[in-house]
N, C-alpha and C positions, 0 to 999 in steps of 0.2 A: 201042705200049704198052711202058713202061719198067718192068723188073724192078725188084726192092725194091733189090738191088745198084744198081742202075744211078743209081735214085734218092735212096739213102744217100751213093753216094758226088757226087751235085751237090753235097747239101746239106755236104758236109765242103772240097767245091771252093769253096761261096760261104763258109764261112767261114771257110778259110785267107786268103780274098781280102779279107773285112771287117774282119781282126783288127787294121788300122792304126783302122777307126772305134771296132771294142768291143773292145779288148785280151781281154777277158773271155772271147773263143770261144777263144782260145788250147787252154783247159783244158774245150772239151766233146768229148767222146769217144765210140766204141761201146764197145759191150761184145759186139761178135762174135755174138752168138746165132743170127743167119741165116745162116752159112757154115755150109754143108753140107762133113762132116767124115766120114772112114772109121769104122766100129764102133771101132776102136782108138783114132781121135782123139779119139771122142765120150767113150769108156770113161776116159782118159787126163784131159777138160777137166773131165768129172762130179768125176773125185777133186778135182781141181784149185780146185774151187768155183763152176764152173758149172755155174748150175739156170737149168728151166725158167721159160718167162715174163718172165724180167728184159727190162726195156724196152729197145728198139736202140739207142738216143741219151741220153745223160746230158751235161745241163749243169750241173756240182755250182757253180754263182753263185746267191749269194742276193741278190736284187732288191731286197730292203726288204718285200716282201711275201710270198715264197715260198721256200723254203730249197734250192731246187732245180727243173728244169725237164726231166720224163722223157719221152720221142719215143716209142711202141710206132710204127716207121714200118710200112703197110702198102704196095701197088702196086692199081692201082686195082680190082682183083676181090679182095683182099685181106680177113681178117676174124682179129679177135680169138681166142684162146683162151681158154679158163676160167683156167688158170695167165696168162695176159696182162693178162684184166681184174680179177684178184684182185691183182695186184702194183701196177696202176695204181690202184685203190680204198686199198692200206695205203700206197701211199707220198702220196696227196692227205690221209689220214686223219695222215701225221706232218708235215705242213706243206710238203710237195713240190706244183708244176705236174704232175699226169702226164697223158696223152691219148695217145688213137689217131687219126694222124693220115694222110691218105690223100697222097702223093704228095711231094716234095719241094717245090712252089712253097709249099705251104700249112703245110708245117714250116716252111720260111724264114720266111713269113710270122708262124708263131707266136712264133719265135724273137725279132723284131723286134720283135714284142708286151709278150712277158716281159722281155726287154731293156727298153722303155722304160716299163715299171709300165702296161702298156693291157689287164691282163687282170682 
């Protein structure tokens, strides 16, 4: 069984690897929220403008149909938070993809999706 780490970082290994087919994964990124951090670090990234619940994976490409494509990636005993499922409810409510997704084959997988307008 593969850690959320272990599984965030395939899914950033297959997309360094696809950016000759979608130029467009160039510019999807995390936003860190799973790296576990000392009281100080955590104290330090709060000021800094990180909050709870923001989803792992952000592909700020808009499709033609969605203005964006948010990851909340889990590891397969893995489960949402209330601050997780509220951030992926407001950003599907402003015209963003967001979901909770179990594992890295079936991120790829959605990725491929929203890439080619199949959702």
């Amino acid at each position: 069984m593969n850690s959320e780490h272990e599984e965030q970082t395939a899914i950033f290994e297959w997309a360094k690897y696809m950016q000759g087919q979608y130029p467009q994964l160039s510019f999807m990124f995390s936003t860190l929220n799973g790296i576990r951090l000392t009281i100080g670090q955590a104290k330090k990234a709060k000021r800094a403008g990180n909050k709870k619940g923001i989803s792992d994976i952000c592909f700020p490409w808009n499709n033609g149909k969605y203005a964006g494509l948010w990851i909340e990636l889990k590891a397969s005993k893995g489960r949402p938070t209330k601050e997780q499922k509220e951030f992926i409810e407001f950003m599907n409510q402003q015209g963003h993809y967001a979901e909770v997704v179990v594992g890295s084959l079936k991120s790829i997988e959605l990725i491929k999706k929203y890439i080619n307008n199949q959702l």
